[in-house]
C-alpha positions in Angstrom: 8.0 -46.1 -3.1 9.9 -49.1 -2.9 8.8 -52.5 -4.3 8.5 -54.5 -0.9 6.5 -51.0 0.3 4.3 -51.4 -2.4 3.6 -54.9 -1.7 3.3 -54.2 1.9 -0.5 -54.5 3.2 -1.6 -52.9 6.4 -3.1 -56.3 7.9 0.9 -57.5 7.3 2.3 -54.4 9.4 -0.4 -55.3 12.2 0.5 -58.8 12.7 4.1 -58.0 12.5 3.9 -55.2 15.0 1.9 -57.3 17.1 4.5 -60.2 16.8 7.3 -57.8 18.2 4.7 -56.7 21.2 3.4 -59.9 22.1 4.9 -62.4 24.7 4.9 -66.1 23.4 1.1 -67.8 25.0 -0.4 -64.4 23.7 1.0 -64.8 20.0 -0.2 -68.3 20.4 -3.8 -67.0 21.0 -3.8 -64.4 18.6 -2.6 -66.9 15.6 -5.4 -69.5 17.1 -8.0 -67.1 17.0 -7.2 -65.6 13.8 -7.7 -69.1 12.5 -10.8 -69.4 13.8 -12.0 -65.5 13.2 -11.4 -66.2 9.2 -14.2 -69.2 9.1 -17.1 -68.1 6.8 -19.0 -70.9 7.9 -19.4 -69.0 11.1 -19.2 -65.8 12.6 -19.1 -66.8 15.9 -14.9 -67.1 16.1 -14.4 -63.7 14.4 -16.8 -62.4 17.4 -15.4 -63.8 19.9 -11.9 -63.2 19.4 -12.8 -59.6 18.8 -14.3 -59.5 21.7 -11.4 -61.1 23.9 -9.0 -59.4 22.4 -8.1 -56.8 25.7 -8.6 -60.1 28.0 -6.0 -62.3 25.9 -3.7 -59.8 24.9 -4.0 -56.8 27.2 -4.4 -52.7 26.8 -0.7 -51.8 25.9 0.3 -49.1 23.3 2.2 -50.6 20.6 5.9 -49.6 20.6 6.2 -48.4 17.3 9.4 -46.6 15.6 9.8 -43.9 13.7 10.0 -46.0 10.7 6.6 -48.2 11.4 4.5 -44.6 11.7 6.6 -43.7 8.0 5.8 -46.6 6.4 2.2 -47.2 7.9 1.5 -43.4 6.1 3.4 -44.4 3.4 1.4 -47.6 2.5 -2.1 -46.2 3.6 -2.1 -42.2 3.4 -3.3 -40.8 6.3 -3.0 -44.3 8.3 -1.6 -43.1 11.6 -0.7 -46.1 14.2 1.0 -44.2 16.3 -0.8 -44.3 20.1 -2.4 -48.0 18.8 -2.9 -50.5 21.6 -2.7 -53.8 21.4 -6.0 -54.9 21.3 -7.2 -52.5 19.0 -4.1 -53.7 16.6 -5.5 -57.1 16.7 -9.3 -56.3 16.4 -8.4 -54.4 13.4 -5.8 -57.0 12.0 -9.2 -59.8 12.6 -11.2 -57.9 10.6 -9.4 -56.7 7.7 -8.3 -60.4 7.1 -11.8 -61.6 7.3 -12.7 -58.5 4.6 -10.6 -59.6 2.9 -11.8 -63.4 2.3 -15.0 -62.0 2.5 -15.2 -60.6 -1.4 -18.6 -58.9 -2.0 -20.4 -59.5 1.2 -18.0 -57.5 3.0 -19.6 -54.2 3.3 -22.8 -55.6 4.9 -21.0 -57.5 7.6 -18.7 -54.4 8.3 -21.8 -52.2 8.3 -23.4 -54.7 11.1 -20.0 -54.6 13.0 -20.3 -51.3 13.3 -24.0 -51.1 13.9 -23.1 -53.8 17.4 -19.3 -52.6 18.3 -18.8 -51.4 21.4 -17.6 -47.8 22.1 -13.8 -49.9 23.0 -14.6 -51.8 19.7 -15.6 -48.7 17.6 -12.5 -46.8 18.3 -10.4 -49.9 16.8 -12.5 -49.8 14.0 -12.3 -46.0 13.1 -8.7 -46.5 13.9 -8.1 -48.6 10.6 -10.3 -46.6 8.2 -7.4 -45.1 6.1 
């Protein structure tokens, strides 16, 4: 595995993916809401912009290569993005940044996401589990 591979993180492959996919206003919403998504003093911005999500930034597949489905596996075994859609690229790049400034209180919040997703929300979810 190469070096910039191994430095690669899954959250980083998501929000470059979804650079590539997304027209200018919706990258602007995505970066604004991911902003506001990563505020512990509040969940309310990480809800909502999971929630909005499919409104902002549409139902699309991803348009992924070869290469992105190669290296996805290759940085997270058994991490398979191909058929992703947008939304659900986006949902799962909200929460695995807000994981990760979440340190050890981040298996209880993930555990109530799960508990109050949506079917829609779910599938993004079990989507990112590799």
């Amino acid at each position: 595995m190469s070096d910039s591979i191994s430095n690669c993180k899954p959250d980083s492959l998501l929000e470059e993916w979804l650079k590539r996919a997304l027209p200018e206003e919706s990258a602007i919403w995505l970066q604004g809401s991911l902003e506001k998504a990563l505020d512990l003093k509040s969940d309310q911005g990480f809800y909502v912009a999971f929630g909005m999500a499919p409104r902002k930034l549409g139902k699309d597949l991803l348009k992924l290569t070869f290469e992105d489905i190669q290296l996805a596996n290759e940085i997270r075994q058994g991490w398979c993005p191909q058929g992703m859609s947008v939304d659900q690229a986006a949902r799962l790049l909200f929460t695995l940044r807000r994981l990760e400034k979440m340190g050890n209180r981040s298996s209880e919040w993930l555990d109530q996401l799960f508990a109050t997703a949506d079917v829609a929300e779910q599938v993004a979810l079990y989507r990112g589990l590799p």
